[in-house]
C-alpha positions as CSV (number, residue, x, y, z in Angstrom):
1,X,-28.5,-33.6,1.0
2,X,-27.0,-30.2,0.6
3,X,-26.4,-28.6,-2.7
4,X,-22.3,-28.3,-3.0
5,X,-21.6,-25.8,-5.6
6,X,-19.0,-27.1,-8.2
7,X,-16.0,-25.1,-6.8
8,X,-16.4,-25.9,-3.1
9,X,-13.6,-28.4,-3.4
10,X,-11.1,-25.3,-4.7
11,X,-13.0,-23.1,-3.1
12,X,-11.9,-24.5,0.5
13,X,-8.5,-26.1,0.2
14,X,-5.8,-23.5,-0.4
15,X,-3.3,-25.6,-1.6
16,X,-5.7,-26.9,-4.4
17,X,-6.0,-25.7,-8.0
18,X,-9.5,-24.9,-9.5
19,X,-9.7,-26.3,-13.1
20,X,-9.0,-22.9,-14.8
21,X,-5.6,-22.6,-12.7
22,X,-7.2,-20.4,-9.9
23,X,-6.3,-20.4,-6.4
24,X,-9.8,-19.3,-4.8
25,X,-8.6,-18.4,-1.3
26,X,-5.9,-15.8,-2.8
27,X,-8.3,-14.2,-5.1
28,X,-10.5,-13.9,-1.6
29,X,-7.2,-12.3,0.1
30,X,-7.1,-9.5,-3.1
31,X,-10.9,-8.9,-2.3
32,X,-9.9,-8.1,1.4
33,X,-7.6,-6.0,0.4
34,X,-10.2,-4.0,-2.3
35,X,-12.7,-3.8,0.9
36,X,-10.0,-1.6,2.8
37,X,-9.0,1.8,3.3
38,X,-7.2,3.2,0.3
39,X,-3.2,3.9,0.2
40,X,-1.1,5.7,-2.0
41,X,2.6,5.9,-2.7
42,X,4.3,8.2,-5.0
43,X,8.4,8.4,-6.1
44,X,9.9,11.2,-6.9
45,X,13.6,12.4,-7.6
46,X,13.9,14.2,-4.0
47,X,12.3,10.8,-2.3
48,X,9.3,8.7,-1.7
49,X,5.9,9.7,-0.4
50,X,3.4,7.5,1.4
51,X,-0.4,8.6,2.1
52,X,-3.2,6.8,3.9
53,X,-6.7,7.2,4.5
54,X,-7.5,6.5,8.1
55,X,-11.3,5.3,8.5
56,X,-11.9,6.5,11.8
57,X,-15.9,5.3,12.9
58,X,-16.0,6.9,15.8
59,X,-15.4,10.0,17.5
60,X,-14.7,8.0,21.0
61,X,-11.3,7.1,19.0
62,X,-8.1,8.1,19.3
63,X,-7.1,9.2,16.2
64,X,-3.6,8.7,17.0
65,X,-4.1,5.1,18.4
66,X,-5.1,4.1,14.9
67,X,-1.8,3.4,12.7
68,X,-1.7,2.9,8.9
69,X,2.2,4.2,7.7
70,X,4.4,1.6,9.9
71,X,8.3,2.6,10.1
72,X,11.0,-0.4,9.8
73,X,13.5,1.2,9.5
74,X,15.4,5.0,9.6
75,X,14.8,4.4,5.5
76,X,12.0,2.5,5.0
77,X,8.1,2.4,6.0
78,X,5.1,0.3,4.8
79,X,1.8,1.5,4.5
80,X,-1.1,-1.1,4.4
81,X,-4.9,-2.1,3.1
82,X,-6.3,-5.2,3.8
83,X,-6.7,-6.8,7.4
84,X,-5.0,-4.3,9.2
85,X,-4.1,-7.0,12.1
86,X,-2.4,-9.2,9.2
87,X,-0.6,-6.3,8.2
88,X,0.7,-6.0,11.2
89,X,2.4,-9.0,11.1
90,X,3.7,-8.3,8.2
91,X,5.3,-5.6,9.6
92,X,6.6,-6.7,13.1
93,X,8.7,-9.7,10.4
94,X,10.0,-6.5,8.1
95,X,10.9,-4.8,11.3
96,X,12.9,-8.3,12.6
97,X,14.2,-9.1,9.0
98,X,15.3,-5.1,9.1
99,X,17.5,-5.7,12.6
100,X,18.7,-9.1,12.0
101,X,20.4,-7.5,8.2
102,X,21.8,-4.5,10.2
103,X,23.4,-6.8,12.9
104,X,24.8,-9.1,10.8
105,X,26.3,-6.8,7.9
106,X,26.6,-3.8,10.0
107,X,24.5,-1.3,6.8
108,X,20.9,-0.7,6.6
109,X,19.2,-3.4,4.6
110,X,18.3,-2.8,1.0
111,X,14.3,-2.4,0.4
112,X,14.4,-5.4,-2.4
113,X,16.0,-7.8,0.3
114,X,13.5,-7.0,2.3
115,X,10.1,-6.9,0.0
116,X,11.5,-10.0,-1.1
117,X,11.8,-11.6,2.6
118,X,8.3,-10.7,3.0
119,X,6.8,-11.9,-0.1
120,X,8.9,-15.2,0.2
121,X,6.7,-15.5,3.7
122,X,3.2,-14.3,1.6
123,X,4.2,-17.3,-0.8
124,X,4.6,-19.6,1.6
125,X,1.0,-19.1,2.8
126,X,-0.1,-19.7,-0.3
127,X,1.6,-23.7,-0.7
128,X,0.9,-25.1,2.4
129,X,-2.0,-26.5,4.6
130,X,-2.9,-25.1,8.0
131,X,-2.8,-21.7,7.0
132,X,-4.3,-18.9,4.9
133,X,-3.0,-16.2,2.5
134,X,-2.6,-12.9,3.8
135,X,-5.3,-10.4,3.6
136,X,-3.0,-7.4,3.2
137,X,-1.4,-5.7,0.2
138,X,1.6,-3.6,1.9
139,X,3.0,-0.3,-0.1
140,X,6.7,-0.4,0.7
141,X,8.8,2.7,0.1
142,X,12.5,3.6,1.1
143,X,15.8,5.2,0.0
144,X,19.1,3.3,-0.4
145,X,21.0,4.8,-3.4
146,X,17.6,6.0,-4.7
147,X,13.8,6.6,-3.7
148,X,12.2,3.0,-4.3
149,X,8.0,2.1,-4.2
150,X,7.2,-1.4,-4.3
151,X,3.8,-2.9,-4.0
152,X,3.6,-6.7,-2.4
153,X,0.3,-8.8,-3.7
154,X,-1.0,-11.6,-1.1
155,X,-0.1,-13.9,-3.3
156,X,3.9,-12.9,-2.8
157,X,4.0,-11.0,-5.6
158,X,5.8,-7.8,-6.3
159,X,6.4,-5.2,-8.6
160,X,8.2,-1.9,-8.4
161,X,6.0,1.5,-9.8
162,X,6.4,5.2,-9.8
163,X,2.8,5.9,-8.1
164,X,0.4,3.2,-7.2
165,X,-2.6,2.6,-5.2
166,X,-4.3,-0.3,-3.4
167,X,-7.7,-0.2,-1.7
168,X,-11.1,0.5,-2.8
169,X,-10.3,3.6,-3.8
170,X,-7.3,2.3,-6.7
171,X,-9.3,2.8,-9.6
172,X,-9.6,6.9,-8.8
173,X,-6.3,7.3,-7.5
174,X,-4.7,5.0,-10.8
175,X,-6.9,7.5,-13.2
176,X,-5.2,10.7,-11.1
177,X,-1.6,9.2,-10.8
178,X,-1.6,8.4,-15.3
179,X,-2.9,11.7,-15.6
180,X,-0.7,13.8,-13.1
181,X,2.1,12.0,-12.5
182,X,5.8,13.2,-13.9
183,X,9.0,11.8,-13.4
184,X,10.7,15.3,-12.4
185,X,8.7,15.6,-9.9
186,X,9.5,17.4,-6.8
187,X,8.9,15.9,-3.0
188,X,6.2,18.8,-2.6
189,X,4.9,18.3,-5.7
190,X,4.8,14.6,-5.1
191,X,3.1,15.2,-1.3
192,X,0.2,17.3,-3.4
193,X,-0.3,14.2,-6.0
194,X,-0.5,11.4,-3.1
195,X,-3.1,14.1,-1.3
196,X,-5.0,14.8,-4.0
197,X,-5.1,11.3,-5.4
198,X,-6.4,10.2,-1.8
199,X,-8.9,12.7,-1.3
200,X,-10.9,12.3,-4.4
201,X,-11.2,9.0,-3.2
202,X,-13.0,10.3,-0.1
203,X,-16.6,11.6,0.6
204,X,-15.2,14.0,2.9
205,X,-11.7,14.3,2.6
206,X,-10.1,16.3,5.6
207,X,-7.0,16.1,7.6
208,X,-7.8,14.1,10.1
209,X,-8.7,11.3,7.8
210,X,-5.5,11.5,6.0
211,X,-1.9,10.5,7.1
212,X,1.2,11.4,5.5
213,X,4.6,10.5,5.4
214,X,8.2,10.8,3.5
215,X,11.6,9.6,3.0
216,X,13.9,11.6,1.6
217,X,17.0,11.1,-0.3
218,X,18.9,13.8,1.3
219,X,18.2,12.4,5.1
220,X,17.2,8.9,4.4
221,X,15.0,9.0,7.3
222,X,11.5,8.4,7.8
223,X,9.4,11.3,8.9
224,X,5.4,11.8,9.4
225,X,3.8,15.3,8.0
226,X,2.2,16.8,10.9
227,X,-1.6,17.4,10.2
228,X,-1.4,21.2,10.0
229,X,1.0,20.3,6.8
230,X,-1.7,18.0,5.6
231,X,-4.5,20.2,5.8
232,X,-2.2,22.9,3.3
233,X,-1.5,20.8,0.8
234,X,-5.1,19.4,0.9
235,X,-6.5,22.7,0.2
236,X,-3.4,23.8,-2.1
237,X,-4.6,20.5,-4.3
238,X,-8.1,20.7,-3.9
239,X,-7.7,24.2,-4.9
240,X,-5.3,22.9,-7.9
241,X,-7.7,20.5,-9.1
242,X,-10.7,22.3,-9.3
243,X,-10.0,23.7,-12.3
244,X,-9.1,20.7,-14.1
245,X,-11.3,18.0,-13.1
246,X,-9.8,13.9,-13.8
247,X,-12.2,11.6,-14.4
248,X,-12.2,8.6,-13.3
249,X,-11.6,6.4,-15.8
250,X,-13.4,3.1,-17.0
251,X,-10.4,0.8,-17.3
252,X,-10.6,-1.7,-14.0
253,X,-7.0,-1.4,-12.8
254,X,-7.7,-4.6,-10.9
255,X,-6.8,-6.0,-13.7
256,X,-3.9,-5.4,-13.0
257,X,-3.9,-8.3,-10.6
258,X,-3.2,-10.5,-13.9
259,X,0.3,-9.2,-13.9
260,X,0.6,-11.6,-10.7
């Protein structure tokens, strides 16, 4: 007879509590997600920046074919880590939830209606059989009356932040962001943070590995930074930062998971 390790029971049913109050197969989704590519937001008072590292494997890919920053709407955009084809259902439901808001109350929907919307769906895959958790932590950022960042946890969580990071690289980018980060901030300043965050998170960070995008409050309209504006502020923040080196720190900031 096989040896059954004591947790197998929890382990495989999702809608089963372990002992200790876990829920295995979520803590597996958060492990998915802290396997992918890293992602970066950052708010500032002009708007709200997104960055992504884009893990291209091959040079046979089209660098363009390969999506991390996902528009919704004109005001909002989602950036992803985790399964990137479970994000993407994530998304495609923003996108609906987005349309069905505008048609029915004729104004763009607010981004808490809407991170709400999808981590009502996240929670629902975490209560009922014959399906899994999501493995995909989305970064969702907009403008409405202000510049908004809200980071949604597979287990349909979510909490609002000034600068966060998700991915493998989150405890590098966390040390940059308490280090760096300021509330005044302007939206260049704030582009140079979210580079400079991602890139140290890199082996070789360049800008064709990085994707950048913005909302701001003036326009309330999402826009991508083309790549020759990516590779200035790279160098600008490389540049920046050599002088003043941040360590990474030895705080594991997923422990921040605990707040979910």
């Amino acid at each position: 007879m096989a040896f059954v390790p004591p947790q197998a029971g929890y382990d495989r049913a999702i809608t089963v509590f372990s002992p200790d109050g876990r829920l295995f197969q979520v803590q597996y989704a958060r492990e998915a997600v802290k396997r992918g590519a890293t992602a970066v937001g950052v708010k500032c008072k002009d708007g709200v920046v997104l960055a992504v590292e884009k893990r291209v494997t091959s040079k046979l890919i089209e660098p363009e074919s390969y999506e991390k920053i996902f528009q919704i709407d004109d005001h909002i955009a989602a950036a992803s880590s985790g399964i990137i084809a479970d994000a993407r259902v994530l998304v495609d439901r923003a996108r609906l939830e987005a349309q069905i808001y505008r048609l029915t109350y004729g104004e763009p929907v607010p981004l808490t209606v809407l991170v709400k919307k999808i981590c009502d769906l996240k929670q629902m895959h975490t209560q009922y059989g014959g399906v899994r958790p999501f493995g995909a932590a989305l970064l969702m950022a907009g403008v409405n009356e202000k510049p908004e960042l809200f980071e949604t946890d597979p287990s349909g969580a979510y909490f609002e932040w000034k600068a966060v990071a998700i991915g493998s690289g989150r405890n590098t980018a966390m040390a940059i962001f308490e280090e760096k980060y300021k509330d005044d901030m302007t939206l260049e300043d704030a582009i140079k943070l979210a580079v400079l965050a991602l890139a140290k998170t890199m082996e070789e960070p360049s800008p064709d590995s990085i994707e950048v995008a913005v909302i701001t409050v003036k326009e309330k309209k999402f826009k991508k930074i083309s790549k020759e504006e990516v590779a200035k502020c790279l160098e600008e923040a490389l540049k920046e930062a050599e002088a003043e080196e941040v360590p990474e720190k030895e705080e594991d900031y997923s422990e921040l998971d605990s707040n979910y």
